[in-house]
N, CA, C and O atoms as a Tripos MOL2 file, in Angstrom:
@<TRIPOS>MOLECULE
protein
  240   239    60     0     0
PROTEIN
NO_CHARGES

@<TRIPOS>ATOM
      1 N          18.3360 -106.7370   47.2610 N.3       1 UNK1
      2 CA         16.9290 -107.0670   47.1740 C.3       1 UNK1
      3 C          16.5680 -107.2600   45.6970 C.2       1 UNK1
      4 O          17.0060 -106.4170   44.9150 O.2       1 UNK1
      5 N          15.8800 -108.1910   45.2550 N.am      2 UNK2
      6 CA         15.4930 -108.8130   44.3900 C.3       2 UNK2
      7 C          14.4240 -108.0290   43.3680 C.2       2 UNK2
      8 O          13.7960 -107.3610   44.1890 O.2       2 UNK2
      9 N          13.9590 -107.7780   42.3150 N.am      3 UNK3
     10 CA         12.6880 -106.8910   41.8620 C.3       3 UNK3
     11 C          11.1650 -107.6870   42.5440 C.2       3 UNK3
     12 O          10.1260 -107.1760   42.9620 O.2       3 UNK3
     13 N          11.6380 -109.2690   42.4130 N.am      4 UNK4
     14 CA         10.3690 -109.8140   43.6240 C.3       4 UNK4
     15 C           9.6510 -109.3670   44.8160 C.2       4 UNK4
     16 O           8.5120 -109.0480   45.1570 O.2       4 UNK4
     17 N          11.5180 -109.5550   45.5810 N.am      5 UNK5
     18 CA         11.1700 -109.2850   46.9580 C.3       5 UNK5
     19 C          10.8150 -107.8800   46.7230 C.2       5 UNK5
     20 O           9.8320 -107.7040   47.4420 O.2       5 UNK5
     21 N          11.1360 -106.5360   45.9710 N.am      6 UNK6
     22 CA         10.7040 -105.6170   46.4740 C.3       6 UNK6
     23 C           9.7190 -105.3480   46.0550 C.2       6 UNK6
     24 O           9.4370 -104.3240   46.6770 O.2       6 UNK6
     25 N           8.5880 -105.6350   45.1040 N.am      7 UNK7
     26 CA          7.5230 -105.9590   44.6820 C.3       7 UNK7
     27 C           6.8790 -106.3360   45.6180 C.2       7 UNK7
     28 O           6.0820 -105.4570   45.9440 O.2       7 UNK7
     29 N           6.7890 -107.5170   46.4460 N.am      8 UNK8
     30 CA          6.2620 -108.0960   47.7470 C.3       8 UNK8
     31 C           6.3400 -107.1120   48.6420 C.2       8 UNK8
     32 O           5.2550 -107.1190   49.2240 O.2       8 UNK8
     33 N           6.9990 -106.2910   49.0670 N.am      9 UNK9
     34 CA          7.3010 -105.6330   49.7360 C.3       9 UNK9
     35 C           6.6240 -104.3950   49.6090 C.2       9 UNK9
     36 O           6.3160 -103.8510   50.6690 O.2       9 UNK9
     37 N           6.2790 -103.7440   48.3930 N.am     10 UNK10
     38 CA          5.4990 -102.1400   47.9920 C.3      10 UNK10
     39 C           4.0810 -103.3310   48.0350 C.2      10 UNK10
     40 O           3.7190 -103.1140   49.1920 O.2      10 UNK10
     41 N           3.1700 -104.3300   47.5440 N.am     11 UNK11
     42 CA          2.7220 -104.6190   47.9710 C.3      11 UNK11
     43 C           1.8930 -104.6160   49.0670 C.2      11 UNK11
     44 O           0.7060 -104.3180   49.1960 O.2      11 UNK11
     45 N           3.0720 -105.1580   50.1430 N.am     12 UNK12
     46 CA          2.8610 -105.4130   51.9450 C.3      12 UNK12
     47 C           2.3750 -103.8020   52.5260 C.2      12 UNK12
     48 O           1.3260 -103.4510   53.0650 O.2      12 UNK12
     49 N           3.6690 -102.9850   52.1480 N.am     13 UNK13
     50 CA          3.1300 -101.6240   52.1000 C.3      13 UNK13
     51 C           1.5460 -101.0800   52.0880 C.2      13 UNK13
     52 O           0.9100 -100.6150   53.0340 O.2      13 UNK13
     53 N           1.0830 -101.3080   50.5870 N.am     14 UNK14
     54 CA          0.7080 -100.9580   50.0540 C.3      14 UNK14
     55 C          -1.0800 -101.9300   51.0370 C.2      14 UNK14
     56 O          -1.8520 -101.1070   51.5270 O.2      14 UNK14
     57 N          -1.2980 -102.7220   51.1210 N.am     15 UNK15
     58 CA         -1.7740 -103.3080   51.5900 C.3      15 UNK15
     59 C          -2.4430 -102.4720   53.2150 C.2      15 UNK15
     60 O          -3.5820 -102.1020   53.4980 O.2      15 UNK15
     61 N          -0.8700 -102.4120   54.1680 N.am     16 UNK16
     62 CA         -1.2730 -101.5330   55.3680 C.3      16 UNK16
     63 C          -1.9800 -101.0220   55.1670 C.2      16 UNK16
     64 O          -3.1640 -101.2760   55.3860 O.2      16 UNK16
     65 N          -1.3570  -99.7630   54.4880 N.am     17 UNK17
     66 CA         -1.9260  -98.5460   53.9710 C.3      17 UNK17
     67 C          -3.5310  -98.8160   53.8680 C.2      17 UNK17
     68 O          -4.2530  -98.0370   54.4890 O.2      17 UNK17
     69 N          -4.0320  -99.6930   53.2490 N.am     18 UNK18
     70 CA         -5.2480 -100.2670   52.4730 C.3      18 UNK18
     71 C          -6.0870 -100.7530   54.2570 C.2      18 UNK18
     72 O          -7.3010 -100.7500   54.4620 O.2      18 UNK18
     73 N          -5.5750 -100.9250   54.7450 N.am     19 UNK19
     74 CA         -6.0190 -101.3630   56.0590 C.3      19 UNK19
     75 C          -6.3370 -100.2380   57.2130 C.2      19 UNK19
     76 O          -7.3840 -100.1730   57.8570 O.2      19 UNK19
     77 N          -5.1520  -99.3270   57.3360 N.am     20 UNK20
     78 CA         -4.8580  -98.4350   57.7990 C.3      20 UNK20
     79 C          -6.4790  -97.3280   57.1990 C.2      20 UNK20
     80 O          -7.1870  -96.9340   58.1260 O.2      20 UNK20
     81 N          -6.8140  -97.0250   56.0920 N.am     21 UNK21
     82 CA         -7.4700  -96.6010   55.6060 C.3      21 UNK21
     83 C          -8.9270  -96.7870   55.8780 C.2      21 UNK21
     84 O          -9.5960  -95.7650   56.0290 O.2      21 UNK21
     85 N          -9.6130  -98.1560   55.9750 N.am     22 UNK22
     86 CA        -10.4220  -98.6910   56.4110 C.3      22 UNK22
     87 C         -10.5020  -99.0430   57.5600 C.2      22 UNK22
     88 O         -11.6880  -99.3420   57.7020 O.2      22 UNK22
     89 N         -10.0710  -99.1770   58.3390 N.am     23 UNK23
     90 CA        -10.2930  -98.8180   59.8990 C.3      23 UNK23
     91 C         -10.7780  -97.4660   60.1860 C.2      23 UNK23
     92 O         -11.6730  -97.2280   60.9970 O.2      23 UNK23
     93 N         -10.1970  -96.6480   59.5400 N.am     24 UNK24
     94 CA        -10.2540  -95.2560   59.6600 C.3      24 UNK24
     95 C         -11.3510  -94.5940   59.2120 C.2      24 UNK24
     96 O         -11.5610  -93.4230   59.5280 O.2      24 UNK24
     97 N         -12.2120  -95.3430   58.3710 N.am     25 UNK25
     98 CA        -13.3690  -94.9560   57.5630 C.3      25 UNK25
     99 C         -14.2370  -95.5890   58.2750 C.2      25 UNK25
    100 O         -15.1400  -94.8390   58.6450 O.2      25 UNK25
    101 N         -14.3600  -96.8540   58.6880 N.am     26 UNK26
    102 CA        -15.0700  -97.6170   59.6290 C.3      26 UNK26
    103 C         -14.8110  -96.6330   61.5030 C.2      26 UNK26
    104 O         -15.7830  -96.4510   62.2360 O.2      26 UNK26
    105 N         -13.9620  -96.3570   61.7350 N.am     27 UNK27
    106 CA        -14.0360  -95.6080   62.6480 C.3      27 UNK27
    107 C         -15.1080  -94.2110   62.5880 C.2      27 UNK27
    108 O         -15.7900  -93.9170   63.5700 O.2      27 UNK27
    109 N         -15.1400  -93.5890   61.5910 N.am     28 UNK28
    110 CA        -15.6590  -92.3260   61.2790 C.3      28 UNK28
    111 C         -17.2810  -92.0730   61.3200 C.2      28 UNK28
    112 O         -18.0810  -91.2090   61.6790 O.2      28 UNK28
    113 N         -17.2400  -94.2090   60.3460 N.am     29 UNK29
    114 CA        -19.3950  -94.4840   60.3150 C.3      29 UNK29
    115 C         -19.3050  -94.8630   61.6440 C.2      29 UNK29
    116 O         -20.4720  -94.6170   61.9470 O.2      29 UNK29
    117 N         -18.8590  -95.2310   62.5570 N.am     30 UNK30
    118 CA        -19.4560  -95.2200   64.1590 C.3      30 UNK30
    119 C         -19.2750  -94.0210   64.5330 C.2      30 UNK30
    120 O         -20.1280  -93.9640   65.4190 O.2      30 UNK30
    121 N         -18.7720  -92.9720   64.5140 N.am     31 UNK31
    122 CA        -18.9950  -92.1500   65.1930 C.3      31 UNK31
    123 C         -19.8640  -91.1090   64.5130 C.2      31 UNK31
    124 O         -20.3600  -90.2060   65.1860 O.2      31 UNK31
    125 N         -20.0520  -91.1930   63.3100 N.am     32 UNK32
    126 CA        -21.1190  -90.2040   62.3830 C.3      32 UNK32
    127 C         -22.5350  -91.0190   63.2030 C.2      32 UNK32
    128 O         -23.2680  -90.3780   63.9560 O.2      32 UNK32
    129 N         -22.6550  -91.8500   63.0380 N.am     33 UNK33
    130 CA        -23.7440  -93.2860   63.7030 C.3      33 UNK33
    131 C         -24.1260  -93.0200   65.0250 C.2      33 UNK33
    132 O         -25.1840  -93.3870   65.5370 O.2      33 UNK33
    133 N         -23.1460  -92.3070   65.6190 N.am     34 UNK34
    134 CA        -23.1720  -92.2120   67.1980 C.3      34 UNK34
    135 C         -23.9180  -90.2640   67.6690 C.2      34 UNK34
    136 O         -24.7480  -89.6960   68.3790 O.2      34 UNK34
    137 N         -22.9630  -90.0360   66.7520 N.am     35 UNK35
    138 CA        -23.4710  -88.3340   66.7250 C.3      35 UNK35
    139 C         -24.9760  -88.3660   66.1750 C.2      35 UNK35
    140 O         -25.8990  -87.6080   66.4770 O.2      35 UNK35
    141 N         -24.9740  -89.1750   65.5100 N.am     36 UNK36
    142 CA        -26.3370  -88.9870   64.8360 C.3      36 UNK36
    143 C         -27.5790  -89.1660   66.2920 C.2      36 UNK36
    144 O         -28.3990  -88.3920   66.7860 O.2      36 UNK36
    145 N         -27.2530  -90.2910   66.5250 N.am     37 UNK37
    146 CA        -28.0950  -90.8610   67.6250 C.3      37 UNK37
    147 C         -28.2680  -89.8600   68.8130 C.2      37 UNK37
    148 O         -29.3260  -89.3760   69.2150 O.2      37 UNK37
    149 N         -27.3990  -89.7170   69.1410 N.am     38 UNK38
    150 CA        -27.3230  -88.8750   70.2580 C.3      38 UNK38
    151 C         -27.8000  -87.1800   69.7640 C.2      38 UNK38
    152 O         -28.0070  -86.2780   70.5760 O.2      38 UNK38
    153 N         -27.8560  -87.1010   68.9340 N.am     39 UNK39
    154 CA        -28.7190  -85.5550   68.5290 C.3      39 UNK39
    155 C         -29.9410  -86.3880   68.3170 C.2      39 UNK39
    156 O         -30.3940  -85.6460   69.1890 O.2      39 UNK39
    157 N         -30.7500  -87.0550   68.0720 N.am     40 UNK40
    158 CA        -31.8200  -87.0730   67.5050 C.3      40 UNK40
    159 C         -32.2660  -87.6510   69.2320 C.2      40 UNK40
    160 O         -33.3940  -87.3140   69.5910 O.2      40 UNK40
    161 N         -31.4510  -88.4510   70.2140 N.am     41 UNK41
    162 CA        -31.8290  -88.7080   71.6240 C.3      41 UNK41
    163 C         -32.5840  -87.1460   71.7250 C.2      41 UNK41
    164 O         -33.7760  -86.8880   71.8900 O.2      41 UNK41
    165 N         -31.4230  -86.2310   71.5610 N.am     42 UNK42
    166 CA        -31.1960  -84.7620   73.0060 C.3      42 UNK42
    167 C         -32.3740  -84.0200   71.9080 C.2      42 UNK42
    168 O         -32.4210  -82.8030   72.0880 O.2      42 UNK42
    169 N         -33.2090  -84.4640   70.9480 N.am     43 UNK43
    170 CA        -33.8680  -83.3770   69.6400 C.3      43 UNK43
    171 C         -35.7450  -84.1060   70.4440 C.2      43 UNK43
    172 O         -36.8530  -83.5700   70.4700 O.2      43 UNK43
    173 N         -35.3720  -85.1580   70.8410 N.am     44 UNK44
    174 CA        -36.5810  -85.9710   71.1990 C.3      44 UNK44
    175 C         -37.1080  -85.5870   72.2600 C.2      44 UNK44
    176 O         -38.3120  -85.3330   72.2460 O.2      44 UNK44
    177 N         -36.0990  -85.3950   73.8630 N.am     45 UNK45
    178 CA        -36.1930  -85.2810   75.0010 C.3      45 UNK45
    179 C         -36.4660  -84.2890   75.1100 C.2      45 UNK45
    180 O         -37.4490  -84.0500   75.8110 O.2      45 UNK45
    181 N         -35.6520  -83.0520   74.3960 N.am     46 UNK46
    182 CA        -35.8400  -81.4280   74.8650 C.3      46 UNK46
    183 C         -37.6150  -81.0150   74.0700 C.2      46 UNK46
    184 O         -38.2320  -80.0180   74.4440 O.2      46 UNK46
    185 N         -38.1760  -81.9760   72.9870 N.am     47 UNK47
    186 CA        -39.8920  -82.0040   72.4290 C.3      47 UNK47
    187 C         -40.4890  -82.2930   73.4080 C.2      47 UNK47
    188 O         -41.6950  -82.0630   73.3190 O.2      47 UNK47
    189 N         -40.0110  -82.8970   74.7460 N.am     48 UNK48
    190 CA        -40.8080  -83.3710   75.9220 C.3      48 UNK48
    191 C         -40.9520  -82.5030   77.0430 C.2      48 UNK48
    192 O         -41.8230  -82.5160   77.9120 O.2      48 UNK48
    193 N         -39.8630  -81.6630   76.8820 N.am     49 UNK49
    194 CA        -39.6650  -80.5250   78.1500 C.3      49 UNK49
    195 C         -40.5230  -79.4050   77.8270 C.2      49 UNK49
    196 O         -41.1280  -78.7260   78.6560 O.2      49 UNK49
    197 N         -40.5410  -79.2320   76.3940 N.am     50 UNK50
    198 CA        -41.0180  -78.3500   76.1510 C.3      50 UNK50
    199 C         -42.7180  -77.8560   76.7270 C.2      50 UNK50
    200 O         -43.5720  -78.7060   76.4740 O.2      50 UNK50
    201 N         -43.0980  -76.8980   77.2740 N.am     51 UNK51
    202 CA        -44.1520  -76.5240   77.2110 C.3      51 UNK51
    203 C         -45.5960  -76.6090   76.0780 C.2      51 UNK51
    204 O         -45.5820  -76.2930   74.8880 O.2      51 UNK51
    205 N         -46.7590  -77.1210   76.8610 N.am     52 UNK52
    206 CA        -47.7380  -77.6930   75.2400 C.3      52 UNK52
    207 C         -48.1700  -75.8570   74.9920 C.2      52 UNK52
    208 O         -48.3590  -74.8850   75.7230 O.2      52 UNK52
    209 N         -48.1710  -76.0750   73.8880 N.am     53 UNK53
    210 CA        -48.7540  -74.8760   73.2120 C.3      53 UNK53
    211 C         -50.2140  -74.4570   73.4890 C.2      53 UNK53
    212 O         -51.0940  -74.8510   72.7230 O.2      53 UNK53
    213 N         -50.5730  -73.5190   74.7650 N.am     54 UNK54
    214 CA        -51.7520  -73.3160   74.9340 C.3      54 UNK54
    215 C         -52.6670  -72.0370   74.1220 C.2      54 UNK54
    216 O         -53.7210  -72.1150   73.4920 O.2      54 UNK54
    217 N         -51.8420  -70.9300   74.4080 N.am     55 UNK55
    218 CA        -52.2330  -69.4900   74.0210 C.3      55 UNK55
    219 C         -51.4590  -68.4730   73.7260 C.2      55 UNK55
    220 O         -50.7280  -68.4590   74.7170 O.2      55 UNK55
    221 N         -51.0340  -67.4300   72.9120 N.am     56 UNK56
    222 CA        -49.7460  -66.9090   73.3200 C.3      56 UNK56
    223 C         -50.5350  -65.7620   74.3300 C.2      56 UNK56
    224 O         -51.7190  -65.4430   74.2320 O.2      56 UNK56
    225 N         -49.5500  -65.2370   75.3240 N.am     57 UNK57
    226 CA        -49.5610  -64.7220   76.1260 C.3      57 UNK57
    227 C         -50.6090  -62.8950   75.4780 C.2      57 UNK57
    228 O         -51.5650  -62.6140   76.2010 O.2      57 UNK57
    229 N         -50.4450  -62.2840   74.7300 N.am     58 UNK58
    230 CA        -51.2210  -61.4900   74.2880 C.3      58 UNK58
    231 C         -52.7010  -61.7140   73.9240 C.2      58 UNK58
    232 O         -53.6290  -60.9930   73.5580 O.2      58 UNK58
    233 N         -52.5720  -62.6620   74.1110 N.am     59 UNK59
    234 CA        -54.4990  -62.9080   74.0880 C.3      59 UNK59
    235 C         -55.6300  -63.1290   75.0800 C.2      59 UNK59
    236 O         -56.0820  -64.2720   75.1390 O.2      59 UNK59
    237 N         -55.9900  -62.4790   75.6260 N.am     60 UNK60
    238 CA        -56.8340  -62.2010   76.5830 C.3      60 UNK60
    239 C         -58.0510  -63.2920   76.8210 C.2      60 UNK60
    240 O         -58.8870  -63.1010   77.7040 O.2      60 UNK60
@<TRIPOS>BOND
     1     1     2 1
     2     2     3 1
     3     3     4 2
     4     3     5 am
     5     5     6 1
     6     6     7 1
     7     7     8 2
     8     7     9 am
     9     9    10 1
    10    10    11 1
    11    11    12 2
    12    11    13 am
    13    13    14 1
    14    14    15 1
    15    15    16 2
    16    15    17 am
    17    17    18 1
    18    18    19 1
    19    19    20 2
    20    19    21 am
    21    21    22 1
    22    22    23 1
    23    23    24 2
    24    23    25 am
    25    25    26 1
    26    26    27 1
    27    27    28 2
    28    27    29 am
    29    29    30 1
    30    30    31 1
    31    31    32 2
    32    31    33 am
    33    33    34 1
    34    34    35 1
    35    35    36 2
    36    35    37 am
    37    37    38 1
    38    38    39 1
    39    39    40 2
    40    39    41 am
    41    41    42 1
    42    42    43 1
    43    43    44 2
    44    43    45 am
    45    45    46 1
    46    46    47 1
    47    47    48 2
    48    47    49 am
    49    49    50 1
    50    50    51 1
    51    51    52 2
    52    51    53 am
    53    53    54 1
    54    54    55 1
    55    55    56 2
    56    55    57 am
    57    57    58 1
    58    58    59 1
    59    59    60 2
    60    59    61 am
    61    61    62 1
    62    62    63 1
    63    63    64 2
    64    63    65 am
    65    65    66 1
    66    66    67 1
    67    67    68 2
    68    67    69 am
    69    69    70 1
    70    70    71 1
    71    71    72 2
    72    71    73 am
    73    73    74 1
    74    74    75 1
    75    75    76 2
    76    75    77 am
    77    77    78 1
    78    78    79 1
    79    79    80 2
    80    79    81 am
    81    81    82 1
    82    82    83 1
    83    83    84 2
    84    83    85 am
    85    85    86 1
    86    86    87 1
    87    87    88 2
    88    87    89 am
    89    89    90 1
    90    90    91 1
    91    91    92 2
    92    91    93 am
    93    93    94 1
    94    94    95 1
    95    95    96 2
    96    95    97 am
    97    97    98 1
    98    98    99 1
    99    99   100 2
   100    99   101 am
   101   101   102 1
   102   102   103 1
   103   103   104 2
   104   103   105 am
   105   105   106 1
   106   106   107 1
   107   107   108 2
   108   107   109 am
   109   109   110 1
   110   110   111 1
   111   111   112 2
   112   111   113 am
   113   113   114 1
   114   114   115 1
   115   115   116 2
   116   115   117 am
   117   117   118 1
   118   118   119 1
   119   119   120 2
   120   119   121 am
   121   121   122 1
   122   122   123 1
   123   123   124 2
   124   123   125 am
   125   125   126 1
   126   126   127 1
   127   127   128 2
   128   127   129 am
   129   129   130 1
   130   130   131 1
   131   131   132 2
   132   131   133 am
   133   133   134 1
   134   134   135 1
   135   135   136 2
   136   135   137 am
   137   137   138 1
   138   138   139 1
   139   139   140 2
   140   139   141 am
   141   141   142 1
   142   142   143 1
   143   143   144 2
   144   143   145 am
   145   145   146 1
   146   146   147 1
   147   147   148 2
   148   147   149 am
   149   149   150 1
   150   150   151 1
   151   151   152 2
   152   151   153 am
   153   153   154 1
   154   154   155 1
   155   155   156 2
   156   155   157 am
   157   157   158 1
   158   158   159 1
   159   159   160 2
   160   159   161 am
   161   161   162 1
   162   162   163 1
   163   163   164 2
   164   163   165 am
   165   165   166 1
   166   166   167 1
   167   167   168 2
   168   167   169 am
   169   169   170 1
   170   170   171 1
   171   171   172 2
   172   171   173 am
   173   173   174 1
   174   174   175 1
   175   175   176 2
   176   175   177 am
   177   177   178 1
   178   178   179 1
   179   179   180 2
   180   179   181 am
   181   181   182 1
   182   182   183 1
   183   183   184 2
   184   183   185 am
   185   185   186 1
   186   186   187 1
   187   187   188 2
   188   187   189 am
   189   189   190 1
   190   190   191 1
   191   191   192 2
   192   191   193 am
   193   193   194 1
   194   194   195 1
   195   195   196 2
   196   195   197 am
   197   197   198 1
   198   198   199 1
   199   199   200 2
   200   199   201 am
   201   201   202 1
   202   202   203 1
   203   203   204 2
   204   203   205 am
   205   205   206 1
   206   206   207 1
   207   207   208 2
   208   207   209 am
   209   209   210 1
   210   210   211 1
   211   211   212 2
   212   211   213 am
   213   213   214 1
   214   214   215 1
   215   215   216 2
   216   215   217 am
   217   217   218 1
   218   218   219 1
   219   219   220 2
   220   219   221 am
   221   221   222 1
   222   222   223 1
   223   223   224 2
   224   223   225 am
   225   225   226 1
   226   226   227 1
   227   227   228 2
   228   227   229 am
   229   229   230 1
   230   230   231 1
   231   231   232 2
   232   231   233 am
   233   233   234 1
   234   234   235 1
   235   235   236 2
   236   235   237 am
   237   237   238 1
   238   238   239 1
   239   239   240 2
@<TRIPOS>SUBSTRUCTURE
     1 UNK1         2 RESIDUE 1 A UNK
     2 UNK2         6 RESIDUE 1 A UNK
     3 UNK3        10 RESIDUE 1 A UNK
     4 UNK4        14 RESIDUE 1 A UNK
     5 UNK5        18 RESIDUE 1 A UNK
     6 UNK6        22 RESIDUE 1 A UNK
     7 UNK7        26 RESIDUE 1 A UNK
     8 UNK8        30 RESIDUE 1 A UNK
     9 UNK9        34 RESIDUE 1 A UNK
    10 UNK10       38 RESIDUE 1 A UNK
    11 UNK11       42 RESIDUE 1 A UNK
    12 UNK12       46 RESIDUE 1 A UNK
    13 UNK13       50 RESIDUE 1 A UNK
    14 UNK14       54 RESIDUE 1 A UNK
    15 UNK15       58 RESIDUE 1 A UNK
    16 UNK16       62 RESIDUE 1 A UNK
    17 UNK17       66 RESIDUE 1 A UNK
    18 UNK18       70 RESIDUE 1 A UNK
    19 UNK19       74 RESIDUE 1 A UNK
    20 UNK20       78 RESIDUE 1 A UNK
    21 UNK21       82 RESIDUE 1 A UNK
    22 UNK22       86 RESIDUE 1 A UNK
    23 UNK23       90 RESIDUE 1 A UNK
    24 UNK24       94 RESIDUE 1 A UNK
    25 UNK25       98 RESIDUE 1 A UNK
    26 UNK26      102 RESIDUE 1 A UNK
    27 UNK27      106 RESIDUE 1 A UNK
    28 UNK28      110 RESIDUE 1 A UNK
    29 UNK29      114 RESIDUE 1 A UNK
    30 UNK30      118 RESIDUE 1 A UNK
    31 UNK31      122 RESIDUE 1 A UNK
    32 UNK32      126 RESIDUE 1 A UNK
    33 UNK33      130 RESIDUE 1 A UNK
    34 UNK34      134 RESIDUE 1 A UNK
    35 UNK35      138 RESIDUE 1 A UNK
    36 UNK36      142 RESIDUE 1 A UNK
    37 UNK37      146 RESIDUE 1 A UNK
    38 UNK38      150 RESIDUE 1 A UNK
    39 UNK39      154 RESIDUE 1 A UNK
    40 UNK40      158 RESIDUE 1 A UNK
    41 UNK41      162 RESIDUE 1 A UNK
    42 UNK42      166 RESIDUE 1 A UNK
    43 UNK43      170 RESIDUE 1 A UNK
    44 UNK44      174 RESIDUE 1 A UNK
    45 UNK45      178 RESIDUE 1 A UNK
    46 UNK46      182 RESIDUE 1 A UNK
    47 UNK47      186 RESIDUE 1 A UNK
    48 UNK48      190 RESIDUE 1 A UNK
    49 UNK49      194 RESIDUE 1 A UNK
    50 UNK50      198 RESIDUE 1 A UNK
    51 UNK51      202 RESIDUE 1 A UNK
    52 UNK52      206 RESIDUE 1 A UNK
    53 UNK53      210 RESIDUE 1 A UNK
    54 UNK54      214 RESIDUE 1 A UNK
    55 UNK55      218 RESIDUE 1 A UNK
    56 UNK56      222 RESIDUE 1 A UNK
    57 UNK57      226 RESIDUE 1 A UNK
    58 UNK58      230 RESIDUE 1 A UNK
    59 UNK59      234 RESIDUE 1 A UNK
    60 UNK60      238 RESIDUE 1 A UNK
């Protein structure tokens, strides 16, 4: 192997890697994106279940 070809080659490597990496980071903002959503869904719905604040119970 040539100092070219193996140059081309740590490169090509080197490149994956570079790919491999960013998928992986792009995988992470959809699911940070997704968690997010879905807590702020279940943070919204359970403000709706909740009981309205009338009196507390010790007050006559």
């Amino acid at each position: 192997m040539t100092d070219q070809d193996n140059a081309a080659s740590e490169r090509q490597e080197i490149a994956a890697h570079v790919a491999r990496f960013k998928a992986t980071q792009e995988r992470f903002r959809r699911e940070r994106e997704e968690y997010c959503v879905t807590t702020l869904e279940n943070a919204r719905h359970s403000e709706h279940a909740r009981r309205p604040f009338e009196r507390p119970p010790f007050w006559s």
